[in-house]
Structures are given as C-alpha cells and as structure tokens.
N, C-alpha and C positions, 0 to 999 in steps of 0.2 A: 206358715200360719195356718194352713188348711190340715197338716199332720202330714201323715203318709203318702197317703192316696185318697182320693175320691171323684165321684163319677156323679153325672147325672143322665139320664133317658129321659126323650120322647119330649114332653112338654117343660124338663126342666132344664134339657138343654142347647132351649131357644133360652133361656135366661143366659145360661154361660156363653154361650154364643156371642150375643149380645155385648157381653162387657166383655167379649176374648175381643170381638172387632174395635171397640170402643180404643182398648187398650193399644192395641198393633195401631190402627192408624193415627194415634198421638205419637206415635214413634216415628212417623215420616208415608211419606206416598208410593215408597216403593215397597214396602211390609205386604208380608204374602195374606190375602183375607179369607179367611174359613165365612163360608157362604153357607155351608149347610153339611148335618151330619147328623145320625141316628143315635151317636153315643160320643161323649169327651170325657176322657179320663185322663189323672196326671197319677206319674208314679215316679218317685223321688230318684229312682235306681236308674231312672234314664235323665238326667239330669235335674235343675230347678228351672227352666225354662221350655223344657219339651209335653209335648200336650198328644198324647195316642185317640185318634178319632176313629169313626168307624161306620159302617152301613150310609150306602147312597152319599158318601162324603164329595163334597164342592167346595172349591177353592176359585178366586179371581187374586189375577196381579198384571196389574195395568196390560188389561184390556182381553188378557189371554184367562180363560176356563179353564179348570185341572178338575175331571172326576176321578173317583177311583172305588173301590170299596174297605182301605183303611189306607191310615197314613200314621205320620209323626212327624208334625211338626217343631222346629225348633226357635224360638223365636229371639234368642240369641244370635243362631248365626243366620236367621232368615233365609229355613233353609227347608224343605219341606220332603220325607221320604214318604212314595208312593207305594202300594203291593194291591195287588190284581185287578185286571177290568183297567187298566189307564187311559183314560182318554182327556188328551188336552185340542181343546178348539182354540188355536190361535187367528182366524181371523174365519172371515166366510165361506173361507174356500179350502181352508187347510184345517187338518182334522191328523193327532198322532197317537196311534196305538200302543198296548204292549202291557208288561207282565209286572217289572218292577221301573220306578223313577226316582229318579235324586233332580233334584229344583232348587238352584238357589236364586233366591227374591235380586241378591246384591249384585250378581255374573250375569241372571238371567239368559243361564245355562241349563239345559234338560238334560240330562244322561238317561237314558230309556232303553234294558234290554228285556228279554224274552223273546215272544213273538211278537215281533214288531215292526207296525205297519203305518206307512203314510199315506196319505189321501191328499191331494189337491187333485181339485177338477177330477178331470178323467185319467190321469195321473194316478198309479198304487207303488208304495214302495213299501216291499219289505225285508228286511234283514232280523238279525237278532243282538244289535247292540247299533244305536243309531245317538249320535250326539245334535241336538237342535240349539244352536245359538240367535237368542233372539234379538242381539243388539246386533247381528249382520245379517237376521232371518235367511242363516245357513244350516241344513241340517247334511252332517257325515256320517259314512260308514267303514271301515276297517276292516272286517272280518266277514265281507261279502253281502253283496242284497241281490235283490228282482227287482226291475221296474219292469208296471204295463203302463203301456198308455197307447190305448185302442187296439190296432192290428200289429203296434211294435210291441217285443219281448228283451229287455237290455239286463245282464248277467255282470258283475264285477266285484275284482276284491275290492277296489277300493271309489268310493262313490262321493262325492260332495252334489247337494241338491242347492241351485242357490232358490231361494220362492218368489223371490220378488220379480227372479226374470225368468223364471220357469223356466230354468237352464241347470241339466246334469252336468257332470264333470267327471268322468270313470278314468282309472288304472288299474292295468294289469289285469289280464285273460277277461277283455271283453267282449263281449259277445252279442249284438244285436240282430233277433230272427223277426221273419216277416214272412207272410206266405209265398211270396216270389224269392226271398234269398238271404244270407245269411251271412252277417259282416262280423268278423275276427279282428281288433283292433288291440294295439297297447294302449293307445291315450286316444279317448273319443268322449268330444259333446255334443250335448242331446239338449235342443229347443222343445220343449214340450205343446205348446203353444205352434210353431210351425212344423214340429214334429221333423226340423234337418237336424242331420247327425254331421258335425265335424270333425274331421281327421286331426290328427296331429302326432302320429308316429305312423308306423309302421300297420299296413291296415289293406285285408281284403274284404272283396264283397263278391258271392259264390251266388249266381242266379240259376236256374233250371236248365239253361241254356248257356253261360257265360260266364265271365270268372273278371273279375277288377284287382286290381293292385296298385297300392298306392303309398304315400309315406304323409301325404297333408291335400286337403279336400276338403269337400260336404255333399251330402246326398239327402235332398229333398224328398222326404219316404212317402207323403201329403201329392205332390205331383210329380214323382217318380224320373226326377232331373237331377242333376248331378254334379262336379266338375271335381277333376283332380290334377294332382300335381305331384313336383319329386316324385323320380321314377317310376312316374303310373305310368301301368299299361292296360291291354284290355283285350281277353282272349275271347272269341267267338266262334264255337268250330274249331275250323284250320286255321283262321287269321287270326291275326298278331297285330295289335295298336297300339300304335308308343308313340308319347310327344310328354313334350315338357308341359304341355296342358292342357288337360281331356276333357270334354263334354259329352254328356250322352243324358239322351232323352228315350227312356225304357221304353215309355206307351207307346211313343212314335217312332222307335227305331232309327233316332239322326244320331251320328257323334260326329262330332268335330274332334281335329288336332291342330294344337297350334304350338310350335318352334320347334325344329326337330324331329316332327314327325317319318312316322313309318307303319306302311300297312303290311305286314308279311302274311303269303298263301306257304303254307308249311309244307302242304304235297303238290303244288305245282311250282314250287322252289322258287317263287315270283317275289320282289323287297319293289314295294314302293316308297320312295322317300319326296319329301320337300316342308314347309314350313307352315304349310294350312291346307289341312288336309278333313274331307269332309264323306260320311260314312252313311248311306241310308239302308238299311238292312231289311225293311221290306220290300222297296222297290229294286233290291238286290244290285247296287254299285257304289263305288266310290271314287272320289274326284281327289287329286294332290296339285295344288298351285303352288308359286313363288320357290324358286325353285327345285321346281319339281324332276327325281328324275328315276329311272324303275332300272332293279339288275334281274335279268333271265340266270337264275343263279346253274352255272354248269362247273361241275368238280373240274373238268378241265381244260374251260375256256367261257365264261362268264360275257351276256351280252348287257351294255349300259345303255342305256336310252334314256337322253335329256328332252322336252321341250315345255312350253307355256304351262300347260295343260296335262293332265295324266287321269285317265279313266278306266277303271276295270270295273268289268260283269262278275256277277257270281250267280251259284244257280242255290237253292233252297238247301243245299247242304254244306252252304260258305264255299264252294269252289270256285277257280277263280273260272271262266269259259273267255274271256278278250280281254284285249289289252287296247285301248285306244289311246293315241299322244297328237294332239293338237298342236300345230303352230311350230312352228320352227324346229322342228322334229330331229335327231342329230343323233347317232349310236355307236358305238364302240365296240368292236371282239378282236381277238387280235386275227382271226384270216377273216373277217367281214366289216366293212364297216360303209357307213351313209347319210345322206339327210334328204328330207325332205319337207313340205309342209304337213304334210299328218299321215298319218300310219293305223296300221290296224294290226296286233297279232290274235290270230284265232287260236284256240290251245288247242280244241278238239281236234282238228287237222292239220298241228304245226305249220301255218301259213301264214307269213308274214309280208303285208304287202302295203308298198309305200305309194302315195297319193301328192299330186302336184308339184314338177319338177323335181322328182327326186334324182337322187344322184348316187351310186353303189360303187366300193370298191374293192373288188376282191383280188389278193394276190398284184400284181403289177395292171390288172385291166380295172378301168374308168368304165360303168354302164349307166347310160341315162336313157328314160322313155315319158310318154303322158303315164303309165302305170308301171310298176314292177310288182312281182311278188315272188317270193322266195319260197320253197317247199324246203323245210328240214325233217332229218329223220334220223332216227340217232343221235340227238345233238349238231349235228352236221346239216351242210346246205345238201340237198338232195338235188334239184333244178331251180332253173330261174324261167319269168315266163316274162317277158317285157310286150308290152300294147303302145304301139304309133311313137312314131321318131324314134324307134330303136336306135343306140349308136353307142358300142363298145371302140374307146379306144385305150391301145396302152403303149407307152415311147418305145421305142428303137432302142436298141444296147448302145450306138454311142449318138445320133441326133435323130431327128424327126418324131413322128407318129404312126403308130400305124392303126388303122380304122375300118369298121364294119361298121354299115348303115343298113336300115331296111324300115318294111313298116312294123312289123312283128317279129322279134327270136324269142326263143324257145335253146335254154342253157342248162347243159347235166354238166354234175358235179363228180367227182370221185375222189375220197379225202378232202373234200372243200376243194380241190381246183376243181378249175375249169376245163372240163376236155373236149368238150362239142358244143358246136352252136349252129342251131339251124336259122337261117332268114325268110322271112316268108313277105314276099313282095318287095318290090323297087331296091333289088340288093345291091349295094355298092361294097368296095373296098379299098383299099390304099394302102401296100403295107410294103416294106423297105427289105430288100432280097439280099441275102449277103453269103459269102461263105464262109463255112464253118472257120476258117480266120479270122472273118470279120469284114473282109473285104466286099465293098458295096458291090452287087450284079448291076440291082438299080430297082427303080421305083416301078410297083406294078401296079395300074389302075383295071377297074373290073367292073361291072355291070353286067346283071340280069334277074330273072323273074325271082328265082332263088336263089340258096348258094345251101349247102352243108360244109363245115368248117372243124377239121380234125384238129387240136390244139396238143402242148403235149410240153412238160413243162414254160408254161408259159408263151411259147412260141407256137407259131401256127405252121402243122407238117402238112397240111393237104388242103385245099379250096376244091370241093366239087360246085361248077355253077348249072345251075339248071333253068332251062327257058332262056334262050336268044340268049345266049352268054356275047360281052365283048370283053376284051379281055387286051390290052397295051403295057408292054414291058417299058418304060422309060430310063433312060442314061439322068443321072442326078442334074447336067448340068443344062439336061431340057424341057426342064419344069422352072417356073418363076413359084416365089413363094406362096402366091394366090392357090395355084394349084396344088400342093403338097397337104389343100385341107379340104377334106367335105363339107357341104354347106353345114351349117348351124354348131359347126365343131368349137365345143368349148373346152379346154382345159382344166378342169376344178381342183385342181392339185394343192392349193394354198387353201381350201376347207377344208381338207382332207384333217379325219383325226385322228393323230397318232399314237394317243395312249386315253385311257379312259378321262380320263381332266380334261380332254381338248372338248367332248361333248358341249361345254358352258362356250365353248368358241364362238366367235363370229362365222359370219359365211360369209366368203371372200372367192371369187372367180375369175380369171382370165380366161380369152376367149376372141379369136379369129372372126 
C-alpha cells in the first residue's frame, strides 16, 4: 500500500515509530520494540515485513536493550539483524559487545560475531563469535575467547559462561595465568565471583617455585588454598607429594596429604609414606601419621623404617638434613635391622641413632644399650657406639648364649659385619668354647675393667681383658641355669624382623 519504498527522518520518524510499536505490541509481549532510530525505511526487495533502521538505533525485548548503528528488522519471524557498535544491556551488570547480531524475539537467542566482548562485573570476555541464550542466560563460545576477571587471565577453545551463577565452563587448551603461576587444564571451571578454578580432567598448576598435578580439584586463586585429587601430586624442589588428596595453602606454605600419601627427597633417595601426611615449607618439615613408614632408598640394600610418627627437616633448598620416627620405632635391611622407641637419622653425617630401649640386630649378634648409634659410610654400617647397659648377645652353634656386657662398646664394621668390639667399664662375658668339631671345652666366664674382642665371621677369635681381668673356664655340667646368663639378659628374638612387612609387627620379648 505504501508502493516500493519509503523512508522518513528525524521528526517524521518518531511518527513511524510510534505506529511500528503500536503495531508489534498488538501482536503479542514477546515482539522485538524499536525504541528509537534516526532513519526507518521499508524496501520491498527485502521482504513485506522487514523494516531497515539506522543511526543511534534502540531496541527493548522484555527487559533486555539492543543498540547498534543499523539493523533489519523482520517482524514476521521476530527476528532482528544487528551491524556495528552492538551493545546489548541485558540486566545491571551484564553488558555484550560486538560487530554483527542476529536476535530472534521467539528463541531469544543472540548470535554476536566480530569483536566480541562481554562485560559482567569485573568479569571481560572476549571472543569473536559468542552465542548468548537468554531463556538459560547462558552465553558460548567455540572458536576460542579471553576471560579477565581481576589478576586471573583464562584462554580456551571452547567456553560456556553461565551469568546467573558467575560460573565459566572451558574445554580444550585451557590456560589459566596469574602472577604466581599458570594452570594448563582440558576441562576447568571458573567462579567468577569467588574467583576458585575447578578441575575436572587432566590439569597442572606451574608456580615460580613448584609444579601441581592433578586430574579433579579446585584452587581458590582469591585465598591462594587449594585441594586436589586423582593422581595429584606436587613437586617442590627435590620433593615429591603424592596422596589421593592434597591440600596446600600457598601464602602459608602448609599442604596436607591424605590416603596414600608419600613425600620423596629425589637426591637424598628418602620415600616417606603413610596416610596423613602434613608439609610446612616455611618452617621447613614434614610430619607422616597413621601408618607411617620411610625407605633409605639403596640400589642395593634398601633400609624401611616403621613407627607412630615420621618427621623430616629440610633446609631452604628442599633438602632433606633428619629423619626423626617417633614411638614404637622398628626397621628393616637385610644385614641390619632394630627397634626402638624413637630414632633419629642425620643425613649430613650418616648417623643413625636409636633412643629408649632400643634393640639392634646385626648378622647373628642381639645389641642392646640406654643409646646406640650407628655411623654408615658407603651405604654400609661403618661403627657402632652403644652408651650404659651395653650387652651384645648371640646363640651358640648348637644351645646357649653367648654374651658381652659392659657400660659402654664401641663396634667396627667391615662389609657390615662385626669384627671388633671394644668395652669400656664393668666388662663381663660368657661365651661357650668348643672345638672346631663342635665339641663343647666348656663355658668361660670373664670380668674386668675392659676387654678388646677380635670377632671374625661371627665368632669370637680373641678376648684381650684389660684392668684386673678374672677370667673361669667352667665344665657345662657346673653351672645351673641361673648362671649360663648375665644380669638383665634378654632375648628379643621373637621381634626380630625378618623381611620388610614384619616392621607393622608387634614387639614381643623373652627374657631371663
């Protein structure tokens, strides 16, 4: 009815204006409404329903704002195309950018490419093809975007924003940077709002000093807290962190491990294991409970130490410097093994030395004192130093014991045996005399100030006693069994452990 085409400007069309709205909202409450526009023209060739607008052009559709600087509308399919300057204000806080738009009024759908940017809050996202649905106020991307929001930078091909819960959702080559470190993830969400990132594949996090790994998580970027899972680990330095579930507190340098844990010193060959395990990295140690128990890793002979408790030092370059094990203390090697109630090994001067009752067994001899410590060197025992109630014993080839007491020995090694021991005060002995058949001579008892003691596979070839030696050869059948033991002589043979498993054992003793 109007012919071809025609157009009104400037004051004539706020007239058309007027009866385009009039028109569209008799057709229902979801019709897209021209708010304002500099020029309206119709041109037949683009349909009987499409209307080309232009300059400072405004649209409303229930509740959301569309500017642009022209469009075409269709009011047929209720459908509105956008070109340059797009800016839709969909509520107070959300604001979308960009170059061209398709709108339809009925899906209340935006399809928006060019450069194309979103705005909530503190929140910027841009890509160059961003789909926004406003009946799930979800907006996607496909062919890659940027999010900032504050000091986080988050990189991916493919991105869903939801708005209502300020919650990202990326895949594939994700990439979230920060000034402290920079997480590589395949599938990672992002709270905008508390600003945690969670895992949900396969996922690092690269700090200036340390390295994470993980497969499912979250990391708190807001207060620099964290916790992971499936196969995370966490490298610091030289050490190695693994549990089935990690915490770590960046500002404060705590991590926790919990099921499975393990701490590994990578150049002091040191595995801590047990099931809560607990890391502070400024005060430089870490504790392993329940149980807990550490391997002295040696290519070829490996020491295991169980007890309650497990505590190592490290110095400012993640090295380990001690090894402390609390409470019911117990270790395994196959030519060394012990228990005690707590221990200590120093690394810097491979000195291992055991605390309260302990108990050492090397080779066929039983050593027990109020202290022992062991010097190794090479991998190997070097000497032994035992402090008050000395008392090596080890059985006879076919019955008895035979036994060295004193206040103090002092024990060299060679190849791990034992070949010397010296006593130093109130030296006694007892040891069963046979010949090289096996034929008993008889029992010989000894006392004096000292004694120096040549051993030599296992057996004892020489007794020097020094200071007021006595010294009684006895016939087997002129001792009663009282006499055949020195005072305090106990047997511990039945806590003995015999392969690395027995460490979790009880401690069990007989004893005269």
């Amino acid at each position: 009815m109007f012919g071809s085409w025609f157009s009104f400007k400037k004051n004539g069309l706020l007239i058309m204006a007027l009866l385009f709205t009039t028109c569209i909202v008799a057709q229902g409450q979801k019709r897209i409404r021209l708010v304002q526009a500099d020029e309206l023209s119709y041109d037949k060739m683009l349909g009987d329903e499409v209307r080309r607008v232009k300059g400072n052009v405004q649209f409303e559709h229930e509740g959301a704002y569309l500017y642009c600087d022209s469009a075409l509308l269709d009011e047929k399919t209720n459908n509105v195309t956008c070109f340059s300057r797009i800016h839709i204000k969909s509520s107070d806080t959300l604001n979308l950018y960009g170059d061209m738009l398709t709108y339809n009024g009925d899906t209340r759908i935006a399809d928006i490419t060019g450069k194309v940017k979103l705005i909530d809050n503190q929140t910027v996202l841009t890509t160059t093809h961003l789909i926004f649905d406003r009946n799930t106020q979800i907006a996607k991307y496909e062919v890659g975007g940027v999010i900032i929001n504050k000091e986080n930078k988050l990189i991916s091909r493919i991105g869903h924003y939801y708005t209502q819960q300020k919650e990202f959702f990326f895949k594939e080559r994700v990439v979230l940077t920060n000034p402290d470190y920079v997480v590589n993830s395949d599938t990672l969400k992002y709270n905008t709002l508390s600003r945690t990132a969670f895992f949900c594949g396969p996922s690092t996090i690269k700090g200036k000093k340390n390295f994470i790994y993980c497969e499912n998580g979250w990391y708190d970027t807001r207060n620099d807290v964290s916790r992971f899972s499936k196969k995370a680990y966490f490298i610091n330095g030289d050490q190695l962190l693994k549990g089935d579930s990690l915490y770590y507190d960046r500002t404060n340098g705590i991590g926790k491990g919990f099921n499975n844990v393990s701490i590994t010193d990578t150049v002091q060959n040191i595995i801590i294991r047990g099931n809560l395990g607990n890391y502070y990295e400024k005060s430089g140690f870490a504790t392993m409970t329940d149980s807990a128990y550490a391997i002295l890793i040696d290519k070829n002979d490996s020491l295991f130490l169980h007890s309650d408790t497990l505590k190592a030092t490290f110095d400012s370059l993640r090295t380990t410097k001690a090894l402390y094990s609390f409470h019911s203390a117990k270790f395994f090697r196959n030519d060394l093994q012990g228990m005690c109630d707590s221990l200590v090994y120093t690394i810097s001067d491979s000195l291992l030395t055991l605390y309260h009752k302990p108990v050492l067994w090397s080779q066929a001899n039983q050593l027990t004192a109020d202290t022992i410590c062991i010097l190794i060197k090479n991998r190997q025992i070097s000497e032994l130093l035992m402090y008050n109630a000395a008392f090596i014993i080890s059985k006879d080839t076919l019955k008895g014991y035979n036994q060295i007491k004193g206040r103090n020995m002092h024990g060299y090694f060679r190849n791990n045996d034992l070949v010397k021991v010296t006593v130093e005060g109130n030296a006694e002995t007892i040891y069963w005399i046979r010949e090289d058949d096996g034929a008993l001579i008889g029992i010989n008892k000894a006392v004096s100030g000292n004694m120096d003691i040549r051993i030599k596979e296992n057996k004892v070839k020489k007794i020097t006693y020094i200071g007021q030696p006595k010294e009684t050869l006895f016939p087997e059948k002129d001792l009663l069994e009282p006499d055949l033991y020195l005072r305090d002589f106990k047997w511990l043979e039945k806590s003995r452990p015999l392969k690395k498993e027995d460490i979790f054992g009880k401690e069990i003793g007989v004893g005269n």
